[in-house]
C-alpha positions as YAML, in Angstrom:
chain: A
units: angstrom
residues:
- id: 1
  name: UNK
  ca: [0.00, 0.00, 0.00]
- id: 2
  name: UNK
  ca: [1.50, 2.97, -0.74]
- id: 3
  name: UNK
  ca: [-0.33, 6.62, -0.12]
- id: 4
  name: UNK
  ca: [1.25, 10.02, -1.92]
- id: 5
  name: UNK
  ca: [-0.07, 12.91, -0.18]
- id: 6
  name: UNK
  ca: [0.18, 16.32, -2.05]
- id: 7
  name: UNK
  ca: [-1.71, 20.54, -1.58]
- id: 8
  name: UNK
  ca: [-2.30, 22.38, -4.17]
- id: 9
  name: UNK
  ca: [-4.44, 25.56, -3.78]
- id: 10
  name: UNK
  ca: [-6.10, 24.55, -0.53]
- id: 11
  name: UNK
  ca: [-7.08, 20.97, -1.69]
- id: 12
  name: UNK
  ca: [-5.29, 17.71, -0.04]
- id: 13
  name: UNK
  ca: [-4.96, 15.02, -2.45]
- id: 14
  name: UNK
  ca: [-4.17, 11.58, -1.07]
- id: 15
  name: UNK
  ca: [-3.64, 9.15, -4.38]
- id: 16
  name: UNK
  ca: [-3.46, 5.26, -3.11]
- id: 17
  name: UNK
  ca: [-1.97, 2.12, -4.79]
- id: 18
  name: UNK
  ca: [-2.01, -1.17, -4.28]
- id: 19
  name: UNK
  ca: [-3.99, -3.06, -1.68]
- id: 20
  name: UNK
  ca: [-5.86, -1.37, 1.51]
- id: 21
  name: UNK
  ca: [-6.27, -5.07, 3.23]
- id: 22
  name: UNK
  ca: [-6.16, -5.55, 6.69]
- id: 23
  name: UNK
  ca: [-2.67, -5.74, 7.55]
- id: 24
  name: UNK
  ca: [-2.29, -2.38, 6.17]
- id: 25
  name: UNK
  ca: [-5.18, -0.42, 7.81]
- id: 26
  name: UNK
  ca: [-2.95, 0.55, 10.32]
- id: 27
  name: UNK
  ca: [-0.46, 2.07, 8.37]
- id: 28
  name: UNK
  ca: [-2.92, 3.94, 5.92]
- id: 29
  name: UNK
  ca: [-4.26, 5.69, 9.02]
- id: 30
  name: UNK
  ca: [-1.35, 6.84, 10.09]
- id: 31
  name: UNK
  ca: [0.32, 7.64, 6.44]
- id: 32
  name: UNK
  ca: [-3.57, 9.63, 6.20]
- id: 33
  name: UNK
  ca: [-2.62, 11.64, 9.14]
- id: 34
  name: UNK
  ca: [-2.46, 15.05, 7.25]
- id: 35
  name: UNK
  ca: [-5.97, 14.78, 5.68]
- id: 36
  name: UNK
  ca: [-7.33, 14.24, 8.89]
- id: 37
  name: UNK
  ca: [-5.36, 17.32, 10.17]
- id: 38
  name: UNK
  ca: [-6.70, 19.48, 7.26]
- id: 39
  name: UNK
  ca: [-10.48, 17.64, 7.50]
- id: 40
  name: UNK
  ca: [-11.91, 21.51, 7.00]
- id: 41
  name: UNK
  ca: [-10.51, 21.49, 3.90]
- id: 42
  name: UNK
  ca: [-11.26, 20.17, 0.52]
- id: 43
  name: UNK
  ca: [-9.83, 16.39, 0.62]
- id: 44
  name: UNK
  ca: [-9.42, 14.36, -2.71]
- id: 45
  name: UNK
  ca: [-8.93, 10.73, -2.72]
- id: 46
  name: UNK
  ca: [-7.81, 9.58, -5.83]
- id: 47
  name: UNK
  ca: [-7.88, 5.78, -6.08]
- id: 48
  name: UNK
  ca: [-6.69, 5.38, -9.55]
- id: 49
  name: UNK
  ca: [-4.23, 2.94, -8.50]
- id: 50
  name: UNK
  ca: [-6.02, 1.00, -5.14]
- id: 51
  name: UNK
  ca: [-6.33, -2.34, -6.14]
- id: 52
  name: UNK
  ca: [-8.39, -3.56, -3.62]
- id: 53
  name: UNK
  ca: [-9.94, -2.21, -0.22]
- id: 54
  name: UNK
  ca: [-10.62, -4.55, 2.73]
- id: 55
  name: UNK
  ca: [-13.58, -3.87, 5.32]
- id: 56
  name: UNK
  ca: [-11.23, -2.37, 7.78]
- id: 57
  name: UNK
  ca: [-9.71, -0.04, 5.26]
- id: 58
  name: UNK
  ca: [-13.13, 1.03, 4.49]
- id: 59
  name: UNK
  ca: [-13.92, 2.02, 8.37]
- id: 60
  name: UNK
  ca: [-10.53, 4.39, 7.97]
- id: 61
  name: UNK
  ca: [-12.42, 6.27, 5.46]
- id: 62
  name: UNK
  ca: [-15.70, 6.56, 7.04]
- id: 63
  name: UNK
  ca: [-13.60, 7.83, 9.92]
- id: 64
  name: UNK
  ca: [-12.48, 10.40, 7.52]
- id: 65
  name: UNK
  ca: [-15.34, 11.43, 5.80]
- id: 66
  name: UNK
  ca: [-17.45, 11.83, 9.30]
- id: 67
  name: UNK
  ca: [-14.44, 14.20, 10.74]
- id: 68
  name: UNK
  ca: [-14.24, 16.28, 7.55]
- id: 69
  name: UNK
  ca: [-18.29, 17.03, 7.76]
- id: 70
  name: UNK
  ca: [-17.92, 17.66, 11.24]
- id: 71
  name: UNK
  ca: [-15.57, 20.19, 10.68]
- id: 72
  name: UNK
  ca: [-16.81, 21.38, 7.42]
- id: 73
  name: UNK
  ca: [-14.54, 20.00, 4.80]
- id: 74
  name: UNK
  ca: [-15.22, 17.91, 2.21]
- id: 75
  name: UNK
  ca: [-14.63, 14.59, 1.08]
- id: 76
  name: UNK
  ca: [-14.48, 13.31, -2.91]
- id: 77
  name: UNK
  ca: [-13.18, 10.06, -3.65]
- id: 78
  name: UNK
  ca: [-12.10, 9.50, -7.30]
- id: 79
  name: UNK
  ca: [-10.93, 7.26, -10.05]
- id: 80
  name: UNK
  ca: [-12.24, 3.41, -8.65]
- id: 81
  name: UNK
  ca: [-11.88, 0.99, -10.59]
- id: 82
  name: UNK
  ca: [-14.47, -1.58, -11.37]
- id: 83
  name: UNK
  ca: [-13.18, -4.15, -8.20]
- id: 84
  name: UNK
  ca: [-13.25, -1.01, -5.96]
- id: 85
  name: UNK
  ca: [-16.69, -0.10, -7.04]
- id: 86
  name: UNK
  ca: [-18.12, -3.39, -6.42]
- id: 87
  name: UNK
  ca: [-16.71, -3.33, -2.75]
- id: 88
  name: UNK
  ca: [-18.39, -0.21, -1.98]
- id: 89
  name: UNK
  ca: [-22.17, -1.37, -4.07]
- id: 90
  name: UNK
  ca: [-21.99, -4.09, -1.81]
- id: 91
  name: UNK
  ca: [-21.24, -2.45, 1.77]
- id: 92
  name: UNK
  ca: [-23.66, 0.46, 1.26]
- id: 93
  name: UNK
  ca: [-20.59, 2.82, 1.21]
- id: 94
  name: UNK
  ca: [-21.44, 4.11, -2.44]
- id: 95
  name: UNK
  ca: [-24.39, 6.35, -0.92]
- id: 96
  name: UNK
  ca: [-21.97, 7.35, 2.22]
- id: 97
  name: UNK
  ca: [-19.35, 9.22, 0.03]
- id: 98
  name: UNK
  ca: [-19.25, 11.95, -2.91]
- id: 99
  name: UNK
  ca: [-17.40, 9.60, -5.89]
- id: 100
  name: UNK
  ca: [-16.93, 11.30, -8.76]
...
């Protein structure tokens, strides 16, 4: 799992790749640390390279997109793939998050 974290113009973008799966939950929420910092902000998640998301790696998120609404940021998540997609049809998540 690897997670590049980048600003530009007052927007954190946080592009993923490889696999979210349970043994790396841990590590995405702490390498995630800054867009939880800047939840009043515009946050991008760009998932153009995420392979695969496990349940637990989906809980991160939700942790993320409840703290940016409570502080009045905003969450996008962008570029799943088909795999991705699937995962979050079948959890519910789709209608939890803005995915553009």
């Amino acid at each position: 799992m690897k997670v590049d974290i980048q600003e530009a113009n007052g927007v954190y973008t946080g592009k993923l790749a490889g696999w979210l799966d349970t043994n790396e939950a841990k590590q995405f929420m702490n390498d995630i640390q800054p867009l939880f910092d800047h939840a009043d902000q515009q946050l991008v998640l760009d998932f153009g390279e995420l392979e695969y998301i496990s349940s637990l790696g989906l809980r991160v998120l939700l942790r993320l997109n409840k703290e940016s609404a409570a502080k009045g940021g905003h969450l996008v998540l962008t570029n799943m793939n088909e795999e991705v997609q699937k995962i979050f049809k079948m959890t519910g998540f789709v209608k939890l998050f803005d995915i553009k």
